[in-house]
VEXZAVEX-514578 format. One record per atom (N, C-alpha, C): residue in one letter; x, y, z. Coordinates in steps of 0.001 Angstrom, whole numbers, plus 500000, padded with zeros to 6 digits. Each point is the difference from the previous one (the first is absolute). Last residue first. Layout:
residues N
AXYZ/...
end
This chain:
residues 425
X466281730777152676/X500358498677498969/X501055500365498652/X498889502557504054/X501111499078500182/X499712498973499460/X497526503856498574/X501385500303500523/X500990498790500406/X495425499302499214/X500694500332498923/X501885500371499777/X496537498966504486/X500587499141499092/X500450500163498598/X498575503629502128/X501202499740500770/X500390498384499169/X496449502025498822/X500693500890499548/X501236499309500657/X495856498170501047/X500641499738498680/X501065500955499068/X498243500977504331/X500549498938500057/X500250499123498978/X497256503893499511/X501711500242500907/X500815498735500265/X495979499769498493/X500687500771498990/X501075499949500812/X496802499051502262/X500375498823499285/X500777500246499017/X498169503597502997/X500615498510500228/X500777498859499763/X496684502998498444/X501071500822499664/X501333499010500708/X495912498339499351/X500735499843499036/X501061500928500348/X496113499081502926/X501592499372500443/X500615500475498357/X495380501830499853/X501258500612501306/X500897499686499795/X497893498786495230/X499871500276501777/X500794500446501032/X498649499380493833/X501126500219501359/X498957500303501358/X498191496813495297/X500474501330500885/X500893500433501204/X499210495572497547/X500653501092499012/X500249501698500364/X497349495618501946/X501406500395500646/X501030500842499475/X495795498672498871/X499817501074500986/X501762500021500387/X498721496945497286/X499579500986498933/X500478501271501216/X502461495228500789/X498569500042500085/X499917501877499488/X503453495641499010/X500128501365500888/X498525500912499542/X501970495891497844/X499107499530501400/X499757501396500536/X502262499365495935/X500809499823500894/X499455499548501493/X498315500465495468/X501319499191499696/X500691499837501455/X495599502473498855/X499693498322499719/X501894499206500192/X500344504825500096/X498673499603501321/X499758498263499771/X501991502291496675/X501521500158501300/X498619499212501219/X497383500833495996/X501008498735499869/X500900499700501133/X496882504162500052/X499583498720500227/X501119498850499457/X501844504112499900/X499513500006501163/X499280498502500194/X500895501801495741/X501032499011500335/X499877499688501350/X496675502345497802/X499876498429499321/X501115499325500912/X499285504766500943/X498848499084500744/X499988498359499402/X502966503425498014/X500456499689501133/X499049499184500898/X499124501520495455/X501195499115500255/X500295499300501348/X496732503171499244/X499505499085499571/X501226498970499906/X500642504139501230/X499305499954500454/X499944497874500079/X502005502682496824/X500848499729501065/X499322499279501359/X497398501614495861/X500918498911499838/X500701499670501138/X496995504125500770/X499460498380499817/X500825498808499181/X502259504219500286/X499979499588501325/X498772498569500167/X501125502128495870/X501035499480499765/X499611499404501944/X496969501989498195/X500105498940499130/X501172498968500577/X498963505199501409/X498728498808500262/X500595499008499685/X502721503379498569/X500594499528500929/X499056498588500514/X499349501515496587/X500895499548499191/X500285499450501860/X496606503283499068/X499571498396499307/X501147499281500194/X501117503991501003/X499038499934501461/X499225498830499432/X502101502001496573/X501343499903500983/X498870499189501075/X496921500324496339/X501686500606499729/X500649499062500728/X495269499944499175/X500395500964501818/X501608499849499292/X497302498477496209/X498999500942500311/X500822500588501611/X502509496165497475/X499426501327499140/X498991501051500584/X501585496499502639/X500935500856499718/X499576501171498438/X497345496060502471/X500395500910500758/X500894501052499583/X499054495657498177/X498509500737500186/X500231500832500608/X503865497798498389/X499315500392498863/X498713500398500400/X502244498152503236/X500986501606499668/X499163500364498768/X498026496280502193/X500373500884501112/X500597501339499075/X500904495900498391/X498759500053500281/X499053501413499842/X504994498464501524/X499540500603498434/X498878499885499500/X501168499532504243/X500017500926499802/X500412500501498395/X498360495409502170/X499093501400500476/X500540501625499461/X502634495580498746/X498822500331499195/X499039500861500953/X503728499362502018/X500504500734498730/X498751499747498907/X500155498126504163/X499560501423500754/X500586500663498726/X500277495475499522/X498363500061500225/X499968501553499821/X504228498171500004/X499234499850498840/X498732500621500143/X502310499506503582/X500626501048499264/X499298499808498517/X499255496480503114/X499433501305500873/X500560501215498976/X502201496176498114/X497916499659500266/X499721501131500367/X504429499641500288/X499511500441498484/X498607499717500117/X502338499196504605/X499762501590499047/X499276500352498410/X500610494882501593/X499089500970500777/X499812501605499789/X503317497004497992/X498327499938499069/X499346500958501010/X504069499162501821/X500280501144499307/X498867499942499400/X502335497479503851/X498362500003499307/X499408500923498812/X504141498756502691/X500082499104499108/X498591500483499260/X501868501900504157/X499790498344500059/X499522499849498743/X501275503792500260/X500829500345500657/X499615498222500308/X496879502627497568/X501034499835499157/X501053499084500788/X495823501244502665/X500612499008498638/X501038499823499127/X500262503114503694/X499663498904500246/X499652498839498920/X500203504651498834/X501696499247500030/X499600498802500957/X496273502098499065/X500507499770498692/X501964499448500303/X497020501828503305/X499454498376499782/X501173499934498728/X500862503955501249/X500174498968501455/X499689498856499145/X498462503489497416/X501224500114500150/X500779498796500401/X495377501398501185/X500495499002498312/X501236499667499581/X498738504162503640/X499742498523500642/X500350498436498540/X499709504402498526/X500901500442500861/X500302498088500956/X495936501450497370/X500989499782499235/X501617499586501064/X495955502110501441/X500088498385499960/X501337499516499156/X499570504327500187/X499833499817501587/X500312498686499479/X499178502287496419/X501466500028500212/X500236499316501416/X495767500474498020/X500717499109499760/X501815499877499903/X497122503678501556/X499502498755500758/X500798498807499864/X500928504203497545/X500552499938501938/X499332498439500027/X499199502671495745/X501520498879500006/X499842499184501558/X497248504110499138/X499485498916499303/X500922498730499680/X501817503575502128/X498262499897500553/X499700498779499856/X504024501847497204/X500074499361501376/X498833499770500790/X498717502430496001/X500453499075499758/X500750499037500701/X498945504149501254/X498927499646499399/X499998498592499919/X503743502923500675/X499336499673501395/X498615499159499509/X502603501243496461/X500980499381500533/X499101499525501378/X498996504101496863/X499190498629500157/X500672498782500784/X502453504179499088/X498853499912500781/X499220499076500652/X503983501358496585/X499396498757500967/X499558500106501430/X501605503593495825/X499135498705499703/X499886498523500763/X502403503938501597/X498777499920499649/X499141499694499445/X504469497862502556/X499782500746498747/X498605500540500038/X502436497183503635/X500078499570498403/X500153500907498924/X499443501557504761/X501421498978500124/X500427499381498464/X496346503243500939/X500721500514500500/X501553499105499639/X495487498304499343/X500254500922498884/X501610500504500588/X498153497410503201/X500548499053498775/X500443500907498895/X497880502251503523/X501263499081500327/X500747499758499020/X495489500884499807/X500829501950499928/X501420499019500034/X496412497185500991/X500237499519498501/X501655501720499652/X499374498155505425/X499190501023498870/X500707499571498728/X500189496063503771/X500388501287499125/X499274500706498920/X498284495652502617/X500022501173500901/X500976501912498945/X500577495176498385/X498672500390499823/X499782501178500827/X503829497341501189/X500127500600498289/X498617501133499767/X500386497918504637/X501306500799499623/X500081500962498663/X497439495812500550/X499376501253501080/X500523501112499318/X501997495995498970/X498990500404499377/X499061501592500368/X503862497454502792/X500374500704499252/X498901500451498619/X498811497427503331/X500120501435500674/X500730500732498853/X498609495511499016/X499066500718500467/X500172501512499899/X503724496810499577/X499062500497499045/X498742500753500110/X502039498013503388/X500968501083499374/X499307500658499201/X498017496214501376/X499819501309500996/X500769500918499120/X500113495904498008/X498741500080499824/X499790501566500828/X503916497468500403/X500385500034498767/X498532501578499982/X500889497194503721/X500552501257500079/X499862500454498741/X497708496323500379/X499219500911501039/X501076500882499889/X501516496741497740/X498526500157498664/X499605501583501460/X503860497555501480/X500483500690498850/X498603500944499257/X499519496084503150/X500425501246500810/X500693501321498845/X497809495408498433/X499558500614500720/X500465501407500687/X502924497114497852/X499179501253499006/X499041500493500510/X502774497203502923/X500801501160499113/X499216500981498954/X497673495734501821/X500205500981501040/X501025501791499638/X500262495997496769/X498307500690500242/X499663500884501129/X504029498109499366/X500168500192498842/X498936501304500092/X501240496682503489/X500494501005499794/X499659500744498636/X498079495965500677/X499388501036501230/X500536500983499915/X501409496552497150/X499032501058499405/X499217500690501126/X505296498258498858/X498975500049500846/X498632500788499539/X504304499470497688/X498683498848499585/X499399500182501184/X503816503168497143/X499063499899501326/X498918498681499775/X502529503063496469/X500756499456500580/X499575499203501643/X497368502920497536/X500888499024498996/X500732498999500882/X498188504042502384/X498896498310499228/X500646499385499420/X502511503960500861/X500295499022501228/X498711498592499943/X500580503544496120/X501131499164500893/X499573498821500742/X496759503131499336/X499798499033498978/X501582499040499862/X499327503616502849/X499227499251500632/X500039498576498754/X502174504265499185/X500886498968501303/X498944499062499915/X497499502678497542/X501234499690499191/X501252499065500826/X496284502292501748/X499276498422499371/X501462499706499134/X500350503839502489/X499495499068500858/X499931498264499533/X499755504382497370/X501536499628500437/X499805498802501282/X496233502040497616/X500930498914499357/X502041499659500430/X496517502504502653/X498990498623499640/X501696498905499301/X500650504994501035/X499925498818500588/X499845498918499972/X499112503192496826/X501611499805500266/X500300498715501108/X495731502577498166/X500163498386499791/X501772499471500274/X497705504463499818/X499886499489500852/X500427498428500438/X500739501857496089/X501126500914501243/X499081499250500933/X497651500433496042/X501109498686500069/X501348500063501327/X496769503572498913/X498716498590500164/X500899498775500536/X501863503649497853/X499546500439501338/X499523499046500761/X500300499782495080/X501306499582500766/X499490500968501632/X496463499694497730/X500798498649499839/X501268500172500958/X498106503672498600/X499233499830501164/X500711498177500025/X501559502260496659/X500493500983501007/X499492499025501147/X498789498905495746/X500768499248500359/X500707500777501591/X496180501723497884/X499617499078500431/X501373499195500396/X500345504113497409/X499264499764501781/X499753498553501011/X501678499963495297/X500731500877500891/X499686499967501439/X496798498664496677/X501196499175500494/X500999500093500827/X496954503599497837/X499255498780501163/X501354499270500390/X501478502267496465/X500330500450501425/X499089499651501168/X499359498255495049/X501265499850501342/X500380500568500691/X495169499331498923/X501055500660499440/X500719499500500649/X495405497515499222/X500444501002500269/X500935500851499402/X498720496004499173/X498597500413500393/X500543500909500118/X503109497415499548/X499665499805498383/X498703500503500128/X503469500485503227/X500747500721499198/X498529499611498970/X498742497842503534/X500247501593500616/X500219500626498759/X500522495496500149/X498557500307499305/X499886501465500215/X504526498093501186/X499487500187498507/X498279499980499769/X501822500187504603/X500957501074499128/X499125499893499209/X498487497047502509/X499303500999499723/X500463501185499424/X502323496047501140/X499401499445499212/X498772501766499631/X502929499758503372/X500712499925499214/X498786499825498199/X499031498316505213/X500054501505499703/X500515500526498533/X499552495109500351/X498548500564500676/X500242501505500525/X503440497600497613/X499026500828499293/X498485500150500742/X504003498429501914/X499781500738499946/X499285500759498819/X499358495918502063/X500129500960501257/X500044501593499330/X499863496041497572/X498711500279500023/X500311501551500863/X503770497584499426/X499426500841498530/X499402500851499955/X501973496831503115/X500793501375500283/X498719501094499021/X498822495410500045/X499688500723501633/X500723501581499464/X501716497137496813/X497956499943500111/X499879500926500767/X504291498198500791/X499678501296499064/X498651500645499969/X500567496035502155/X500605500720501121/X499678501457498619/X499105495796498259/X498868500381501095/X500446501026500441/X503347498397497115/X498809500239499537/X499092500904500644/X504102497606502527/X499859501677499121/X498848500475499396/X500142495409501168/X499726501086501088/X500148501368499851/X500066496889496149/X498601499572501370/X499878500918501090/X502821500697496035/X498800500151499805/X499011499523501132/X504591499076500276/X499533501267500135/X499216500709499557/X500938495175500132/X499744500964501204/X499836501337500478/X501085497529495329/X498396499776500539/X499750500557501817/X504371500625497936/X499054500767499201/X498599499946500604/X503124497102501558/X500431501419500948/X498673500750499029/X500462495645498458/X499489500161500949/X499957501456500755/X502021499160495815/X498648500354499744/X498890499556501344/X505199499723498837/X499375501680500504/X498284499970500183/X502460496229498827/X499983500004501071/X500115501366500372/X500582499100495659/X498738498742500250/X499701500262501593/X504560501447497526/X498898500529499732/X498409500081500927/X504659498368502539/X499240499775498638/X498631500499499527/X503255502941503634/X499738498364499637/X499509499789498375/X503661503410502944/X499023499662498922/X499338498774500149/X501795503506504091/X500219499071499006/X499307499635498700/X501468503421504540/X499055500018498158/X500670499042499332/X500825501252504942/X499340499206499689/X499319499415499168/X503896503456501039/X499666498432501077/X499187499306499798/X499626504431497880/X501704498993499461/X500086498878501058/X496230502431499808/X499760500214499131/X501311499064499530/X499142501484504559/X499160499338499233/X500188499270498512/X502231503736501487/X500808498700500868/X498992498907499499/X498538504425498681/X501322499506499346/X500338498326500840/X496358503506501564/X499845499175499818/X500825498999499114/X501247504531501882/X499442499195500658/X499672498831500073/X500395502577495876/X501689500130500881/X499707498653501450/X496438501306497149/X500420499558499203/X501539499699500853/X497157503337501610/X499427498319500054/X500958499085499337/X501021504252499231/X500718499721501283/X498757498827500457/X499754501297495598/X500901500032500033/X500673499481501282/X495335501411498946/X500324498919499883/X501869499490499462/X498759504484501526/X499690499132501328/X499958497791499830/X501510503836496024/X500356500070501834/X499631499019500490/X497114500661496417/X501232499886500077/X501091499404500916/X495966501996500448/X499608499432499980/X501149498775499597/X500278504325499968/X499930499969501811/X500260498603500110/X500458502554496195/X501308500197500680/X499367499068501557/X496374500324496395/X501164499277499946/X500913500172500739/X496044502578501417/X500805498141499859/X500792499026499202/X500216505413499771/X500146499665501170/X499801498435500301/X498645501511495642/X501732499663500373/X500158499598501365/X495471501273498870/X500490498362499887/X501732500176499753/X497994504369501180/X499362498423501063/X500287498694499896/X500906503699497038/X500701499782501183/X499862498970500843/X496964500394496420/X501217499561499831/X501193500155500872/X495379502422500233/X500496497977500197/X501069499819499505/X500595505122500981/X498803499383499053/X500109498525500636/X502616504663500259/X498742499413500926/X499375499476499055/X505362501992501023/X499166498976499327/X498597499634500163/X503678502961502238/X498475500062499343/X499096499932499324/X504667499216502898/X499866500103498746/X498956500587499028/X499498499066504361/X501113500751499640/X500615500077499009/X496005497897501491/X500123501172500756/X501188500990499318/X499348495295498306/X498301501392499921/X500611501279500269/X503190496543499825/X499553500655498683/X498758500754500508/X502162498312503736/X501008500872499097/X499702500375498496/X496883497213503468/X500679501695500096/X500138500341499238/X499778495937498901/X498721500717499880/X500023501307500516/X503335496872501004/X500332500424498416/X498636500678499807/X500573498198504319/X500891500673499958/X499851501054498289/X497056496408501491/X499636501426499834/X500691501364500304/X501066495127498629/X498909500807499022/X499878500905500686/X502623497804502701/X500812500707498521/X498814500513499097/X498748498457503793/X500557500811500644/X500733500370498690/X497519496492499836/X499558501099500282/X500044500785499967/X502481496119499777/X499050500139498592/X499344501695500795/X502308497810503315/X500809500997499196/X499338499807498545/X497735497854503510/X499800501620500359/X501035500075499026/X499938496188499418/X498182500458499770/X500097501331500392/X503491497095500850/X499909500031498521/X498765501096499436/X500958499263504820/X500949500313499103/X500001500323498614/X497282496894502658/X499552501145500477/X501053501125499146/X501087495622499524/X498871500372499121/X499636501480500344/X503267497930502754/X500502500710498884/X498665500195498614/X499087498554504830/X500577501682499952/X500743500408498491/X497838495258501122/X499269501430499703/X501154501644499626/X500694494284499505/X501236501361499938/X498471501438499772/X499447494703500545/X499255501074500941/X500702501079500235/X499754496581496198/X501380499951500810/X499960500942501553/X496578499710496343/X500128499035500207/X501004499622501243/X499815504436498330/X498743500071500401/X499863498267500793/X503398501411496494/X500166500275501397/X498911499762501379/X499139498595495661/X500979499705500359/X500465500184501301/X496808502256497747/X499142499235500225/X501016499300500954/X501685503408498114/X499364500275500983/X499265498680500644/X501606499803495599/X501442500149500957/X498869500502501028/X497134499924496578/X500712498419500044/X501131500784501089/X497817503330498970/X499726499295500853/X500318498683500162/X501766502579497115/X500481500945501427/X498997498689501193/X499677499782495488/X501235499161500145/X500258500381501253/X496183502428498088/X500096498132500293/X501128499386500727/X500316504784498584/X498822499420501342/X500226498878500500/X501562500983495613/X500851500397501501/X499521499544501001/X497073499920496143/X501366499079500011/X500556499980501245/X497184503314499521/X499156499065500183/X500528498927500320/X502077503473497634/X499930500497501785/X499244498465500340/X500291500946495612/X501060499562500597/X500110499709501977/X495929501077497062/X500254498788499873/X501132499216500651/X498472504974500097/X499777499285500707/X500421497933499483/X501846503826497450/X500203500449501113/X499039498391501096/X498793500030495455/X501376499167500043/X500400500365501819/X495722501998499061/X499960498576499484/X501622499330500471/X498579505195499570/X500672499371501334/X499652498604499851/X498410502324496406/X501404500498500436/X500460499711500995/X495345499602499243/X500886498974498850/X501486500272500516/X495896500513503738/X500865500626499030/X500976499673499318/X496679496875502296/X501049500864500361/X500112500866498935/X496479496555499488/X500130500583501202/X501350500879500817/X497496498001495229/X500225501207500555/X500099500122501562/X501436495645496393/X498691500312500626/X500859501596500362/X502374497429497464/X498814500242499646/X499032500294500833/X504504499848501442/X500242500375498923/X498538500540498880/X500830497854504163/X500030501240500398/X499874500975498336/X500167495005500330/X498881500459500344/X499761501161499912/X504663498250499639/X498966499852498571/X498441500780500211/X503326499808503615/X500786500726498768/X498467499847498831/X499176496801503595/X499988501152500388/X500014501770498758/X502042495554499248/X498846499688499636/X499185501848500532/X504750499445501102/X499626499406498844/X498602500659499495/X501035498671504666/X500062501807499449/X499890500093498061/X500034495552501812/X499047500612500667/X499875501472499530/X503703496686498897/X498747500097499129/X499307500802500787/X503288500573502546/X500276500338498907/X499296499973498586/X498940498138504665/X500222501398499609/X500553500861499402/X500188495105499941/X498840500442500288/X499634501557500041/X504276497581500080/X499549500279498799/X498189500319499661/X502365500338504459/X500849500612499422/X499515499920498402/X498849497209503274/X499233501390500479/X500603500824498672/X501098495757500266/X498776500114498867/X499713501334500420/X503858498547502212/X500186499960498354/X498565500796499350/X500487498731504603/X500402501703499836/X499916500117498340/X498735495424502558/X498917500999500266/X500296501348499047/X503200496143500035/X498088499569499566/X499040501174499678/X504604500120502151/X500042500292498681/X498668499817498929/X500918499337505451/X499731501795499370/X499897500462498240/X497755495490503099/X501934500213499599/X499487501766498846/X496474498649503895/X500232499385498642/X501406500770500004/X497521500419503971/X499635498896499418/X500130499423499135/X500524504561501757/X500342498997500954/X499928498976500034/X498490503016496632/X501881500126500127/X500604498875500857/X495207501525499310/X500736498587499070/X501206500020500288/X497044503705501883/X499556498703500474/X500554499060499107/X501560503927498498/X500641500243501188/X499114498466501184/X498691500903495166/X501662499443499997/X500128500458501788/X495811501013497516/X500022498303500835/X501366499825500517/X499177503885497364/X498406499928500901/X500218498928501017/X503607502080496696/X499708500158501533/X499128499766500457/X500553497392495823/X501096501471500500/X499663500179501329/X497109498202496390/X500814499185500192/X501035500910500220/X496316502184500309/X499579498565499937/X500918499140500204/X500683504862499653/X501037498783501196/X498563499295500146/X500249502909496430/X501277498666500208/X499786499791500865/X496376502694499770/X499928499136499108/X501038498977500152/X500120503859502279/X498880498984501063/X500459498635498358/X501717503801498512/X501030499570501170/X499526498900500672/X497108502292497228/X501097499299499167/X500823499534501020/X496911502963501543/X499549499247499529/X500688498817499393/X502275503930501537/X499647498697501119/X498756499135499505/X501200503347497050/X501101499659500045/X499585498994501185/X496487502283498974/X500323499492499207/X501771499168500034/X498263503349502866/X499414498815499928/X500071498917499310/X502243503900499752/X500524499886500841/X499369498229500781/X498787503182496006/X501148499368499854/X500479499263501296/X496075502979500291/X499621498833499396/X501288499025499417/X500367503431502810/X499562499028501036/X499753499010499015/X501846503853498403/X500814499154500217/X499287499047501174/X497238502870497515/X501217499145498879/X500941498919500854/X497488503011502320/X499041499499500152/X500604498422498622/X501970504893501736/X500321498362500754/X498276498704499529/X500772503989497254/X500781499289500054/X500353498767500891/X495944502454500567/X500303499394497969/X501419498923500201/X498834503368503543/X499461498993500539/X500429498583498327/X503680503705501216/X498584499778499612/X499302498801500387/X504625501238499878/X499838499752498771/X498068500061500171/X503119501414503590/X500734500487498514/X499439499711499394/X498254498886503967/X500074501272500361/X500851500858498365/X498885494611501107/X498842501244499568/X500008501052499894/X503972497838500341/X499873499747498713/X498419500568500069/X502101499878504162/X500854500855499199/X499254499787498618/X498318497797503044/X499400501588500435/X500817500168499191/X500918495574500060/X498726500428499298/X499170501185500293/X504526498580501471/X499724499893498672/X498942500620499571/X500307499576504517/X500477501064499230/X500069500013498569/X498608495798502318/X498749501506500340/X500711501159499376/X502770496474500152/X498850500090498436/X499148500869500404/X502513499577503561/X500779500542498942/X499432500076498797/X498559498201504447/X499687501785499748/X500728500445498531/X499749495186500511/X498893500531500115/X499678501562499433/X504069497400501021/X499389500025498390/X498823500658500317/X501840499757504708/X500665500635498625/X499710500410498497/X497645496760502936/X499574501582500477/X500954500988499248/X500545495716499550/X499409499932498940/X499548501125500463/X503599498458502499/X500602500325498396/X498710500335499548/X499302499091504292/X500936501526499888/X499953500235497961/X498405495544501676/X499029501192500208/X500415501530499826/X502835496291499443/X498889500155498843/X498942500597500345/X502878499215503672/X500926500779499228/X499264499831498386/X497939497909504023/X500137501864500140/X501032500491498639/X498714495614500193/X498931500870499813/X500651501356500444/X502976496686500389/X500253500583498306/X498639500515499988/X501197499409504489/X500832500873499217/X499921500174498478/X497571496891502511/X499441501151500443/X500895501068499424/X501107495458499636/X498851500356499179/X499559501431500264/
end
């Protein structure tokens, strides 16, 4: 266990610094305007992605171990095909992307999906290092191809941006697709019509809940793109997605942690181990984060202009106002693969529901009159508010008393020795 955290910790510090380049290369060529287009395409495409894996990746990696693979993979597969579908239609009448990138994102959206049905797979089969795989070479080809047209070619517009995911997005669901093959010929059988409609109804029960959670999570930042673009400008957006993805680096840990961690629950019926495991995960998860917050906020705004562009200034403004609820946030992480990880997946969509009506609440009284510094307020009393709902449930579920959430002397202790049992588990 300790090898596939260190080695999804390497892979997501990788993706990490690498979309961090993405997104200095495309503020530094296209503007705050432009990257502000492609945060709003960029959302929008994992909006749709969260959508299939209702029936797709929300539940399939907790069903795999419990249901025949043909129950479960069939419906992922025609589910996100009506899904993007419908998607296709919406984008069509309502204004939230630019008309000309509609078909561009719909496809990608597709991909996605299918990338995560095979991840989910592997994910089931505890093949981390080859998910870890799939996820850094989507990356690494978008921003192989984002060079070569911005920089060198000197191509500078969104549309580089979205070739680069196709070649990436492509790709990578290509070598999922390779990985997860054996699956696919050892165990795809057909049944009778009539008997998809249990795997279906399961993956509205646990997938359902588990998406929900993914939704709320991320339109409780995400969600302030589009009141930003419909109070403001899109290069607000811009800015604002800068400080996000900065925001989201810290979180490398957390979620690489909870990502093994949600493994090894699945698969696990001890619940001393389970709860003790997230216990000690929630106190390293919760410090890191701390210090690495510090870290962000402490930089001259002169910085950010320097590394982004001079139209991102505001960038320090808007991390300020992100930091708190990025702290707690950080800790939500832990619980959230603890439920998911025993079955409890309503629990996130409750606590994630709640902290997604504070910040659309929240965004329509705050963002037309403070902008960026409304958007960050809103979005940290959602996270905020998420994480104090799931804190009390993990608390009513496990016996583990409120104080024990903080770190103490022996933890460093205790870390270590849950480091070593990782290693020789």
């Amino acid at each position: 266990m300790f090898k596939q955290i260190l080695n999804t910790f390497i892979t997501r510090i990788l993706s990490g610094v690498l979309n961090l380049l993405i997104a200095i290369i495309l503020s530094n060529y296209l503007g705050a305007e432009g990257k502000g287009v492609q945060g709003l395409i960029l959302t929008t495409i994992s909006i749709i992605v969260i959508f299939s894996g209702i029936v797709g990746s929300g539940g399939l990696t907790y069903l795999l171990p419990r249901m025949h693979f043909s129950l479960l993979i069939i419906p992922c597969y025609l589910w996100a095909i009506i899904n993007v579908g419908i998607m296709c239609v919406v984008l069509r009448y309502f204004d939230i992307i630019p008309k000309e990138y509609i078909n561009d994102v719909v496809f990608l959206a597709l991909v996605l999906s299918i990338t995560g049905i095979n991840n989910s797979i592997l994910h089931a089969k505890k093949l981390i290092q080859q998910v870890n795989l799939v996820s850094i070479t989507q990356v690494v080809i978008t921003l192989i191809v984002i060079i070569y047209l911005v920089i060198y070619k000197d191509l500078i517009s969104v549309r580089s941006y979205v070739i680069g995911m196709y070649f990436g997005c492509v790709i990578s669901a290509l070598v999922s697709y390779w990985y997860a093959w054996k699956n696919y010929t050892n165990t795809l059988y057909f049944f009778p019509f009539h008997k998809y409609f249990l795997g279906i109804k399961n993956h509205f029960k646990y997938g359902g809940f588990n998406q929900l959670d993914i939704l709320a999570q991320l339109l409780s930042f995400r969600f302030a793109f589009y009141i930003l673009n419909y109070y403001t400008t899109t290069a607000q957006v811009g800015i604002y997605s800068n400080a996000v993805s900065l925001i989201e680096a810290i979180w490398i840990l957390s979620r690489s942690i909870s990502f093994v961690q949600h493994s090894r629950i699945v698969n696990s019926h001890d619940k001393n181990y389970t709860s003790n495991l997230t216990l000690q995960f929630i106190k390293l998860s919760g410090s890191i984060a701390f210090v690495a917050i510090i870290a962000l906020v402490v930089i001259p705004s002169g910085v950010y202009r320097y590394v982004f562009g001079s139209e991102f200034g505001e960038i320090r403004i808007a991390l300020i106002s992100l930091s708190p609820g990025v702290l707690f946030f950080s800790i939500s992480f832990i619980i959230s693969s603890y439920f998911s990880g025993t079955g409890k997946h309503y629990l996130n969509s409750i606590s994630s529901a709640i902290g997604l009506m504070i910040i659309v609440i929240l965004a329509f009284v705050l963002i037309p009159d403070y902008g960026i510094v409304g958007a960050g307020i809103a979005a940290s009393a959602s996270y905020f508010t998420t994480t104090v709902v799931k804190i009390h449930y993990f608390i009513k579920l496990t016996g583990i008393k409120f104080l024990q959430l903080f770190p103490v002397k022996n933890d460093l202790h205790n870390l270590l020795k849950l480091i070593r049992s990782l290693k020789n588990g």
